[in-house]
GURO-949155 format. One record per residue (C-alpha): x, y, z; chain. Coordinates in steps of 0.25 Angstrom, whole numbers, always signed. Each point is the difference from the previous one (the first is absolute). Example, Ala and Ser with C-alpha at 12.3 -4.5 7.8 and 13.67 -1.06 7.14 Angstrom:
2
+49|-18|+31|A
+6|+14|-2|A
# end
This chain:
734
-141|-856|+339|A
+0|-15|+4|A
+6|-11|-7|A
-5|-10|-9|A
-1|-14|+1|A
-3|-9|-12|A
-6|-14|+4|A
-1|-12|-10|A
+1|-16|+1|A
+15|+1|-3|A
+11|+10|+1|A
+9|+6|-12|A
+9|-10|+6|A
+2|-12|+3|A
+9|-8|+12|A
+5|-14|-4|A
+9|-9|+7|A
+14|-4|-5|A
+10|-8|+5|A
-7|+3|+14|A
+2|+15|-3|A
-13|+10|-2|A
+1|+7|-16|A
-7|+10|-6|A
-4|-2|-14|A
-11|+8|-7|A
-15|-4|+0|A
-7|-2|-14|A
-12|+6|-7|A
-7|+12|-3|A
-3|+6|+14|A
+13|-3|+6|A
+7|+5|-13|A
-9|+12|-2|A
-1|+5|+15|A
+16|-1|+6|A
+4|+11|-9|A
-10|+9|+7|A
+3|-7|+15|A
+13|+4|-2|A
-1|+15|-2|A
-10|+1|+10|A
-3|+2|+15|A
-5|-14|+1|A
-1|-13|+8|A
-4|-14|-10|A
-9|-11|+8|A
+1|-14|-3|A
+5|-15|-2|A
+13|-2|-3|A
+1|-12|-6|A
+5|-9|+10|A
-7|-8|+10|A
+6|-4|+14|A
-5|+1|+13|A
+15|+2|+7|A
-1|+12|+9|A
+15|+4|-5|A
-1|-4|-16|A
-12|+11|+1|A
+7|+10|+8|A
+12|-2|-10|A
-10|+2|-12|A
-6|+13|+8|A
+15|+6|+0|A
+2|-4|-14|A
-11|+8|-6|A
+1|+13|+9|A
+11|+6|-10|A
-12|-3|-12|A
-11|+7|+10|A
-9|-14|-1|A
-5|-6|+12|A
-5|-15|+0|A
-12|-8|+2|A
+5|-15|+5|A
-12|-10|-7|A
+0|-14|+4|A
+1|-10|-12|A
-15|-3|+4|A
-5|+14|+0|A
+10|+3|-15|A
-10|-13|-5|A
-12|+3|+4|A
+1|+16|+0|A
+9|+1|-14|A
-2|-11|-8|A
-15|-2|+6|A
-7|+10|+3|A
+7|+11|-8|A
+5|-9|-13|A
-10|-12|-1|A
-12|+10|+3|A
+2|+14|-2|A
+9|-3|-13|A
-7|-7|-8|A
-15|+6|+4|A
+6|+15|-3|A
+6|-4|-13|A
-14|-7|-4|A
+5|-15|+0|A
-12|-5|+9|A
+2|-14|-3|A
+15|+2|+8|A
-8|+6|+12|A
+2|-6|+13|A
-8|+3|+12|A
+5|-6|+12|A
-3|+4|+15|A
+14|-2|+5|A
+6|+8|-11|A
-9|+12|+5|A
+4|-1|+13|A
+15|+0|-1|A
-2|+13|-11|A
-8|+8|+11|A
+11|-4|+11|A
+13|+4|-10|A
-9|+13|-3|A
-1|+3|+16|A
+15|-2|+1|A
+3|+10|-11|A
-10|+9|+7|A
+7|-3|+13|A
+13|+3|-7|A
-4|+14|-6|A
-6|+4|+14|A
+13|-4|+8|A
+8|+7|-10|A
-9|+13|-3|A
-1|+13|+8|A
-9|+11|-3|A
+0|+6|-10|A
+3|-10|-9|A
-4|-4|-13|A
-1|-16|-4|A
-1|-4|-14|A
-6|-15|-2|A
+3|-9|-11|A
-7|-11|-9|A
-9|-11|+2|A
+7|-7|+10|A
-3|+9|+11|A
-16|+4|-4|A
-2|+1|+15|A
+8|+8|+6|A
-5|+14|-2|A
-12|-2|+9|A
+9|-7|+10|A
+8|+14|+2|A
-11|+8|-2|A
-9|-7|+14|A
+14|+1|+9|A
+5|+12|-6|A
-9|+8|-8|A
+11|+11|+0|A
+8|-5|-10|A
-1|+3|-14|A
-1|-13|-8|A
+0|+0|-14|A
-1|-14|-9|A
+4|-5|-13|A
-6|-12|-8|A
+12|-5|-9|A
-10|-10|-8|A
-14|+1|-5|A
-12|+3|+7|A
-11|-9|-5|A
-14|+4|-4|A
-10|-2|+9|A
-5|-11|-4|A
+12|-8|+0|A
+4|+5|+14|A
-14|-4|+6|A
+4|-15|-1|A
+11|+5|+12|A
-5|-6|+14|A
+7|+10|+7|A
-5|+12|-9|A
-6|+8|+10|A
+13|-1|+9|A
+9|+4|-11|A
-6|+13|-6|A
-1|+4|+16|A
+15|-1|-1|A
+1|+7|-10|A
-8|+12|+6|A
+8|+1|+10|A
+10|+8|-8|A
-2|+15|-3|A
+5|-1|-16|A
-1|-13|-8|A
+7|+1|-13|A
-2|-8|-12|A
+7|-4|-14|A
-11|+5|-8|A
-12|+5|+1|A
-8|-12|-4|A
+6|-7|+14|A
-4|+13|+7|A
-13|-3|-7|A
-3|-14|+4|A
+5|+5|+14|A
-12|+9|+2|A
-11|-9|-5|A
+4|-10|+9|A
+1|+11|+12|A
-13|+4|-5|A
-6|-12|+0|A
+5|-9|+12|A
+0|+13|+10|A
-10|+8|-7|A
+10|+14|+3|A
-3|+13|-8|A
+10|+3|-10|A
+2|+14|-5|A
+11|-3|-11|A
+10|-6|+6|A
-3|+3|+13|A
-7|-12|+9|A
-6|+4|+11|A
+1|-12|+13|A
-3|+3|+13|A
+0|+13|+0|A
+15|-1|-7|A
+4|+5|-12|A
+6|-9|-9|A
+7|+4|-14|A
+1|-9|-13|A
+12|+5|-9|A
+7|-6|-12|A
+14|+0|-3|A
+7|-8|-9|A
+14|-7|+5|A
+12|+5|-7|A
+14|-4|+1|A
+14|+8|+2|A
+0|+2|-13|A
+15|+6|+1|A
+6|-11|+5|A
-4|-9|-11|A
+3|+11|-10|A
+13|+2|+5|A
+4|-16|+1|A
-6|-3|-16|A
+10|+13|-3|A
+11|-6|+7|A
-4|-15|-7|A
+1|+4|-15|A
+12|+7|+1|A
+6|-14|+3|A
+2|-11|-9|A
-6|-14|+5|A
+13|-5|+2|A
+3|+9|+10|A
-13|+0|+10|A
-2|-9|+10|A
+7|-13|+0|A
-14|-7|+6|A
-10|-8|-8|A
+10|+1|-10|A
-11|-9|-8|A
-8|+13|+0|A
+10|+6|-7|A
+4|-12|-9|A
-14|+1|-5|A
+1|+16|-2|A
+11|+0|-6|A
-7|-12|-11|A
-10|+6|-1|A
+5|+15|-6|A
-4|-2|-13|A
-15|-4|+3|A
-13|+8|+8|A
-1|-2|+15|A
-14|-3|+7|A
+2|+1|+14|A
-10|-4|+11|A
+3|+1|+15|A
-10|-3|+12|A
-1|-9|+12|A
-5|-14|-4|A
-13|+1|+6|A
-15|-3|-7|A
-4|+16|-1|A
+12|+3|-9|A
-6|-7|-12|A
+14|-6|-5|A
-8|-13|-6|A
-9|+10|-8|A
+13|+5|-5|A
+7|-11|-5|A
-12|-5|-7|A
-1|+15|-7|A
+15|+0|-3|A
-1|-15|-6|A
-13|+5|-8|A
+10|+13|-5|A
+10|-10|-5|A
-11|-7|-10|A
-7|+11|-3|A
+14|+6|-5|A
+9|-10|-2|A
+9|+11|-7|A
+3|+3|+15|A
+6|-14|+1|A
+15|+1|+5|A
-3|+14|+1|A
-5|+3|+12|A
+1|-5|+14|A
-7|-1|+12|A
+10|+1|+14|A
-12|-5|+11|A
+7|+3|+15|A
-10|-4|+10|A
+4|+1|+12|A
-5|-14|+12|A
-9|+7|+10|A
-8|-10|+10|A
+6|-12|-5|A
-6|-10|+10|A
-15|+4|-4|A
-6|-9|-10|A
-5|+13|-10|A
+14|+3|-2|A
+5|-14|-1|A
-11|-3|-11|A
+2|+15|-7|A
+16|-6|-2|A
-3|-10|-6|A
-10|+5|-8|A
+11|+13|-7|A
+12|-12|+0|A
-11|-9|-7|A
-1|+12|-9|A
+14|+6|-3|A
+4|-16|-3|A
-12|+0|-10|A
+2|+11|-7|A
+16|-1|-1|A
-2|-14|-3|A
-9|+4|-12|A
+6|+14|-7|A
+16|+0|+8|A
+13|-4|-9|A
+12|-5|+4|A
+3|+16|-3|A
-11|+6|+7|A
-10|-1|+11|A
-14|+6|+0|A
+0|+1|+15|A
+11|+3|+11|A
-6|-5|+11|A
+7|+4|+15|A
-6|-4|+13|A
+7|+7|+10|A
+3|+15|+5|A
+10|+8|-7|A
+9|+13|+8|A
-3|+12|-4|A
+11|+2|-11|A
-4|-10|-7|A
-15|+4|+1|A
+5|+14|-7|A
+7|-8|-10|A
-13|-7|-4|A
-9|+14|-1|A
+12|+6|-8|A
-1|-12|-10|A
-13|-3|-2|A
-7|+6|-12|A
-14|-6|+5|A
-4|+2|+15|A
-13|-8|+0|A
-7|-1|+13|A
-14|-7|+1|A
-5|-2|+14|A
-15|-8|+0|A
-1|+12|+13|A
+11|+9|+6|A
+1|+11|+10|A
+9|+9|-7|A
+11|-8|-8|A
+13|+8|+5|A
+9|-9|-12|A
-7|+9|-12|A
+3|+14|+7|A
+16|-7|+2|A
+2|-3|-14|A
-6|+13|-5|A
+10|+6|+11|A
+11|-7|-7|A
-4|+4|-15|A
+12|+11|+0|A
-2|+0|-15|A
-15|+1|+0|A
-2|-12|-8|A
-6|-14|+4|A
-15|-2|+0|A
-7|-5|+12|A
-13|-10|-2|A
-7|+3|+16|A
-13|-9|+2|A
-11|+9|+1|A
-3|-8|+15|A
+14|+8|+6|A
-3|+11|+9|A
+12|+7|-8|A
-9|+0|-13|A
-7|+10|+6|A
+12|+10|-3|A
+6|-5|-11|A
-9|+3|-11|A
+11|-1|-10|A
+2|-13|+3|A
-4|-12|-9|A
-13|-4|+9|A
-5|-14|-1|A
-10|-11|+6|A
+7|-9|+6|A
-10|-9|-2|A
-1|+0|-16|A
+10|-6|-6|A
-2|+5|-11|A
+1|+14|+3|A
+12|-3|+6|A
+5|-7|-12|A
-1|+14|-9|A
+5|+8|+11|A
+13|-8|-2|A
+0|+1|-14|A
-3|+17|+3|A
+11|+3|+9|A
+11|-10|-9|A
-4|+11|-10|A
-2|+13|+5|A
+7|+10|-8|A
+12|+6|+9|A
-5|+13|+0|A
-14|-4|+5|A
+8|-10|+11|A
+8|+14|+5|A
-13|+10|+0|A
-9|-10|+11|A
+13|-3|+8|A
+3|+15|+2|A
-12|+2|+4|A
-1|-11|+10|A
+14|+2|+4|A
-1|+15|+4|A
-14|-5|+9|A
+7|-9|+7|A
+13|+8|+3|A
-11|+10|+4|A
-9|-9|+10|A
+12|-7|+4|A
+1|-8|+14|A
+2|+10|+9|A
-10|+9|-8|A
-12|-11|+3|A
+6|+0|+15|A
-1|+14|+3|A
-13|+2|-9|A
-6|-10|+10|A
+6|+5|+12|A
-4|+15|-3|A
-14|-4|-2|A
+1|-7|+15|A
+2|+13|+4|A
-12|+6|-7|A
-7|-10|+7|A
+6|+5|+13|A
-4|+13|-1|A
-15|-5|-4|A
+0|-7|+11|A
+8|+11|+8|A
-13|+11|-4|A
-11|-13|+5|A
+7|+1|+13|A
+0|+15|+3|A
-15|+0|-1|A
-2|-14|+7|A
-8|+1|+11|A
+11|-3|+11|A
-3|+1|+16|A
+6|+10|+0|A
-9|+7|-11|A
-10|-7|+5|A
+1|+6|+14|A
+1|+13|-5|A
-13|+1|-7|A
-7|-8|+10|A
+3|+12|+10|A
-3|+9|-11|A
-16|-7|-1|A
+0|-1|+17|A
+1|+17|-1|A
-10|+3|-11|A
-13|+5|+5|A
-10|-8|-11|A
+6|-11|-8|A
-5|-7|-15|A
+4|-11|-3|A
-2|-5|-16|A
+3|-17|+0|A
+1|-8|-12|A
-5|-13|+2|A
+5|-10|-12|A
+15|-1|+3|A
-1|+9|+11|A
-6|-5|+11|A
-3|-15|-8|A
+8|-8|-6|A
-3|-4|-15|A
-9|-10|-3|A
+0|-8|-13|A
-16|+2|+0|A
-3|+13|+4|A
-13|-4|+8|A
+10|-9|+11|A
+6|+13|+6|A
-10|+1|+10|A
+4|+9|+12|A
+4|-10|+11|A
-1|+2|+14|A
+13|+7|+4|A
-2|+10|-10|A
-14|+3|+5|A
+5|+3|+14|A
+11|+8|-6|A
-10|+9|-6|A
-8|+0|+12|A
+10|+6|+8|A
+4|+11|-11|A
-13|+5|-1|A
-1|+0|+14|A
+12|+9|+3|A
-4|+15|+4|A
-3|+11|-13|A
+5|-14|-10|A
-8|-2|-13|A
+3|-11|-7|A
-3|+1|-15|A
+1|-15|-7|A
+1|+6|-15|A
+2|-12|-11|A
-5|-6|-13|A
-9|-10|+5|A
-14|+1|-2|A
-10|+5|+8|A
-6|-12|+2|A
+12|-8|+5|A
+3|+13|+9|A
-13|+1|+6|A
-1|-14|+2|A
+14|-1|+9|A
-2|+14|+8|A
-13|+5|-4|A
-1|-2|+15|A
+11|+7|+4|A
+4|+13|+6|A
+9|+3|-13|A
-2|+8|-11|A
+1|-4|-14|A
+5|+3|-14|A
-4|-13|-10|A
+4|+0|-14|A
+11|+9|+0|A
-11|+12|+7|A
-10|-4|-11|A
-8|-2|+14|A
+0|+7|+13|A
-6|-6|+14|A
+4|+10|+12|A
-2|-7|+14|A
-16|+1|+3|A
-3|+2|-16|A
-3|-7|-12|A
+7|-2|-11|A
+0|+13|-11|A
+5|-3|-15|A
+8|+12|-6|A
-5|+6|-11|A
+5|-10|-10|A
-9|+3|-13|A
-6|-10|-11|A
+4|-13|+0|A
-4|-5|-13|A
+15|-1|-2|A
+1|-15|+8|A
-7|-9|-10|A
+11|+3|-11|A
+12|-1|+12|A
-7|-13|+5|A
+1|-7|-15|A
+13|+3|-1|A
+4|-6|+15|A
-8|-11|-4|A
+8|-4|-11|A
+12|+0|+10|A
-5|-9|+10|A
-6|-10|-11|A
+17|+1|-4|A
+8|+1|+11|A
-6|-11|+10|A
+0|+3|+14|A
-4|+15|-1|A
-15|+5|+4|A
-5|+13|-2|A
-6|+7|+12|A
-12|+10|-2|A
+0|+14|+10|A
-12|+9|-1|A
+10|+11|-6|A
+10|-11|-7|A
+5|-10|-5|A
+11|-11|+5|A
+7|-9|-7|A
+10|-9|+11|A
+12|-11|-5|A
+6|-4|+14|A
-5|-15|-4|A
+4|+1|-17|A
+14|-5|-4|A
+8|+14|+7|A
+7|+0|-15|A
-12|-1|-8|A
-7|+10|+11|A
+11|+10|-2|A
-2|-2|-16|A
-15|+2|-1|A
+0|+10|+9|A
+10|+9|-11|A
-9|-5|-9|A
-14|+5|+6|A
+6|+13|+3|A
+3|+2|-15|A
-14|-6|-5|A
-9|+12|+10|A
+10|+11|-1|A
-10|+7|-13|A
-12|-5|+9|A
+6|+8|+14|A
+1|+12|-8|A
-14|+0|-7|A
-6|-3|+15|A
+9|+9|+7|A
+5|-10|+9|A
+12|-4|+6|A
+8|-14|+1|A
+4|-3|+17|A
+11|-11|-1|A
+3|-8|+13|A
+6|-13|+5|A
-5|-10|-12|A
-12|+9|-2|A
-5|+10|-11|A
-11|+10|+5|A
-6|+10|-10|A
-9|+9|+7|A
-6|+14|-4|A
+14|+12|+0|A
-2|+7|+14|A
-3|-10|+8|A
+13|-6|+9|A
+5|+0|+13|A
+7|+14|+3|A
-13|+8|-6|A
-9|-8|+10|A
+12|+2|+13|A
-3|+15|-4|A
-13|+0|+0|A
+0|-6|+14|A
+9|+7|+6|A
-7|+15|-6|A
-11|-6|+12|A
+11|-2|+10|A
+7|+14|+0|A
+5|-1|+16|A
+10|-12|-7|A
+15|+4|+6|A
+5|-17|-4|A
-4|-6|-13|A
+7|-14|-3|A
-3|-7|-10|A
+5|-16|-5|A
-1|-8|-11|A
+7|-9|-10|A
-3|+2|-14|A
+0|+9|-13|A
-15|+4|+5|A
+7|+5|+12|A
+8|+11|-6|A
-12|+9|-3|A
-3|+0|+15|A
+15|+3|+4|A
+0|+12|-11|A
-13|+6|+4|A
+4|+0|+15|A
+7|+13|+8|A
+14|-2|-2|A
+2|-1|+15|A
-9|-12|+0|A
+6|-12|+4|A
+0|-11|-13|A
+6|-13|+1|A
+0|-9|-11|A
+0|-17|+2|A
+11|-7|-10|A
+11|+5|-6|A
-5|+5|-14|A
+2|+16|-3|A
-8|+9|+7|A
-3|+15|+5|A
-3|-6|+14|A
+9|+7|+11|A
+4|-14|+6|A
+0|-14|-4|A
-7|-13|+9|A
+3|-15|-3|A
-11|-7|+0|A
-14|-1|+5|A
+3|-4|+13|A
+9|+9|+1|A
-11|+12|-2|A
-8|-9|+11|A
+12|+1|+9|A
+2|+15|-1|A
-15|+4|+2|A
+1|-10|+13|A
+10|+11|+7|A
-10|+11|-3|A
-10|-8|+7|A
+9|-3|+11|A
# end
């Protein structure tokens, strides 16, 4: 098995310079925390900036030698690509318009190029440092494009990607100049994993509606690849932080860490009274304005609170030279000032406010202390603090208030769950968890507790990269049927030996390419000398069988020397013959079906309906592909007493619904032919859609059935696309 290599914008390490001497210090936050327990235990390689920026050929070197015993290997950024890639592109753009702060956006042309040049040199990286067989697993925003970039140079690799933050809806990530560009990065990977399911959700619709791709659950189908959608929620090494709250409470302040000892004065003051503690970067999604306005609202709603209760705010600076942040600190210290200045004594203070980062011990001793964990981000990935301080929780007590806006929310039911955005909402849920009897407080963090021991970090790790695998062996199955040279040359002999040959052709996906109006897929002049030379082959019929009408069909080859089956063998035109209808019965039955299809194209607006002698069509290639996908569910339901009254049958293909007479499809019409071609010793049979299987099931089982696309079929062998099928029918010509 190959290795794995992780690529993300920074490494779990960082490389700083002191006293002209390269040291390794940690790096900070969720991804770098969450993911180096699993790095270490694993086969793999971790790609990414190291912190520092020099363009000396030996300080680089010297970095290079300092992070092979943590198994990272650097990507060296210029001070102007960090700007413009980091705090550009990735933070001023992304950032803000992921997390819904649109007024924050900044689309800038420069910052978009310097993304896509960092994103080829992790890709050059990854390639330079992979061999086959080798899995790479993408992380987080910064590096949206990267998955397609391996995918066009090496399309062995197995990439799978996770988005750390939000997906925005659709109509939020539309505002994006560069939409297009990034959901085709992001296609590039074989599994893209989610948070939660409304970020996979949001996902899809805007696959769906940029790139109009099918999706069958969550699996997207983009040229001719599968792409998978999962969800999986973040966890953290839950031991660890188990283990270090444990080790914390079995020591008395005093004797902990000599550090911040202002921290400890303060916990030490504060025994005698309930602890609220809020921790998060100071940025504009974390809603900490919103919160001290709930918590200064608390104190007047219930003064009996007052010198009861206090508030220990640790933000910790993040982009301190971009204005937001400057204005959001001045903002919270404008805040705290107020509202200490208003209830504090010279006994007690309201708020403890910290503006720094705090080690790891100290960190635990926080969790351990706090009886109140409250957590209101305006929008949040995950929120990885809530699952630390239920980690730490060893006596099950503490009660966490979690905005409803955190990804984590999602699994932590038990949790106080709050609008962040109602303040006073969040005002009761203080006063709830102050008074939430202890017994209550033990039975939601058991519960949420034995969850996230459960799903820890390394169970999300190798969650995810099990079902790459899956993927893998998807994908592995596509290949063995793919019609490969080798394949290829195989059945081409195999057609060359046989005495009479038949030939059945879809048309509409397979030798066409898809039209948003139906009536533009004219044959043009390539394809029509293509058939020419088919049908002229010695002992060759060539059979076009499809669902267009008659009309369209004998309009396009009337003339022609092919025969052919129109909607779906409701019609039958042998060469030197005019067209015969199947028996198809009354038809009395189209005037209910037309009113109900009516009532879909006056509501869903860029659908038509299309009349056939024997049926009728209703098309959604030009609705809203969301909208399409919903009616169409819908219009099933509302016919299904009417097909069984009729006795007919529902035929559903790309973005069109067909109800026809039961009997009437594609295989029963090839067998009908072929009971008039009895000499036939090679039958071969292509096409694209659902329609399709009947006439792969109906066919000899020696027949030779190639299915166009990737989606689940009987078919002996898959073909890419349209030209593809051109380009194998030009070697039986030749």
């Amino acid at each position: 098995m190959g290795r794995l290599i992780i690529a993300s914008n920074r490494l779990p390490v960082n490389i700083i310079e002191n006293d002209n001497s390269l040291e390794i210090v940690p790096s900070a936050g969720g991804l770098a925390t969450g993911l180096k327990s699993y790095h270490k235990q694993n086969n793999s390689v971790w790609i990414g900036w190291p912190g520092i920026i020099t363009d000396s050929t030996k300080k680089q070197k010297e970095v290079i030698k300092k992070l092979e015993p943590e198994f990272c290997s650097p990507i060296f950024l210029s001070e102007e690509l960090v700007s413009n890639y980091y705090d550009g592109f990735s933070n001023a753009t992304l950032w803000p318009l992921f997390h819904y702060f649109t007024q924050f956006t900044v689309f800038d042309e420069k910052y978009w190029d310097a993304y896509t040049e960092v994103n080829q040199l992790f890709a050059e990286a990854i390639i330079q440092e992979s061999r086959k067989g080798d899995t790479v697993w993408i992380q987080d925003y910064q590096l949206l494009l990267v998955p397609q970039m391996l995918k066009e140079k090496r399309p062995d690799l197995h990439v799978g990607f996770f988005l750390h933050i939000p997906f925005p809806s659709y109509e939020v990530f539309r505002i994006l100049p560069w939409r297009d560009e990034i959901i085709s990065g992001l296609l590039g990977a074989d599994l893209i994993g989610f948070h939660t399911y409304d970020y996979a959700r949001h996902f899809i619709s805007s696959v769906r509606r940029l790139k109009g791709c099918e999706v069958e659950f969550n699996k997207i189908t983009h040229e001719n690849r599968r792409v998978f959608v999962d969800v999986f929620p973040m966890g953290i090494d839950f031991q660890v932080f188990h283990d270090k709250a444990y080790e914390t409470q079995t020591k008395p302040i005093q004797e902990r860490s000599k550090e911040h000892r202002d921290l400890d004065k303060y916990l030490l003051e504060t025994s005698d009274r309930k602890l609220m503690l809020s921790i998060d970067r100071l940025d504009y999604t974390k809603g900490i304005p919103n919160r001290l306005k709930a918590f200064k609202a608390f104190l007047e709603r219930y003064p009996q609170y007052l010198e009861k209760v206090s508030l220990i705010l640790l933000t910790v600076p993040s982009r301190t030279d971009v204005e937001e942040y400057q204005n959001l600190r001045k903002e919270v210290e404008v805040l705290v000032g107020s509202i200490n200045g208003q209830y504090g004594t010279m006994q007690w203070s309201p708020i403890i406010f910290f503006y720094r980062s705090v080690p790891f011990d100290h960190l635990i001793e926080l969790y351990t202390s706090s009886d109140v964990a409250l957590l209101t981000p305006l929008r949040d990935g995950m929120n990885l603090v809530a699952k630390e301080y239920l980690a730490t929780q060893i006596n099950h007590k503490g009660v966490l208030i979690l905005s409803e806006m955190a990804g984590a929310s999602k699994e932590l039911g038990e949790a106080i769950s709050v609008n962040p955005n109602n303040i006073n909402d969040m005002v009761e849920a203080i006063y709830k968890a102050l008074t939430t009897p202890e017994k209550e407080q033990k039975e939601a963090n058991i519960s949420m507790r034995n969850r996230l021991k459960r799903y820890d970090i390394f169970a999300w790790a190798n969650d995810f990269m099990k079902t790459l695998d899956k993927t893998r062996e998807r994908l592995s199955e596509y290949q063995i049927k793919k019609l490969s040279p080798t394949v290829s040359q195989n059945l081409l002999t195999r057609i060359n030996k046989a005495k009479q040959r038949v030939i059945f052709l879809d048309y509409d996906g397979t030798l066409q390419r898809f039209y948003e109006d139906p009536l533009e897929a004219k044959p043009d002049k390539p394809l029509y000398a293509l058939l020419d030379k088919l049908e002229a082959l010695p002992q060759t019929e060539i059979v076009l069988i499809s669902g267009r009408s008659k009309e369209t069909f004998n309009e396009w080859f009337g003339s022609k020397k092919y025969h052919l089956i129109a909607e779906h063998g409701a019609w039958v035109k042998q060469v030197n013959t005019e067209w015969i209808p199947k028996n198809v019965g009354n038809l009395e039955w189209k005037e209910s079906i037309r009113h109900v299809l009516e009532s879909y194209v006056d509501r869903t607006p860029g659908s038509l309906i299309e009349e056939k002698e024997f049926s009728l069509v209703w098309h959604y290639r030009k609705a809203d592909i969301e909208l399409g996908v919903l009616r169409a569910l819908e219009l099933k339901e509302d016919i299904s007493s009417l097909i069984v009254n009729h006795n007919l049958e529902i035929l559903e293909g790309s973005k069109v619904i067909e109800i026809k007479t039961i009997g009437i499809n594609k295989g029963a019409a090839a067998l009908e032919f072929l009971s008039q071609h009895e000499e036939v010793d090679c039958i071969m049979a292509i096409g694209d859609d659902w329609t399709d299987e009947f006439l792969f099931k109906k066919l000899p089982q020696e027949a030779i059935t190639i299915k166009v696309g990737t989606n689940n079929t009987i078919a002996r062998y898959y073909i890419d696309t349209y030209k593809d099928v051109r380009n194998f029918l030009q070697t039986i010509t030749q």
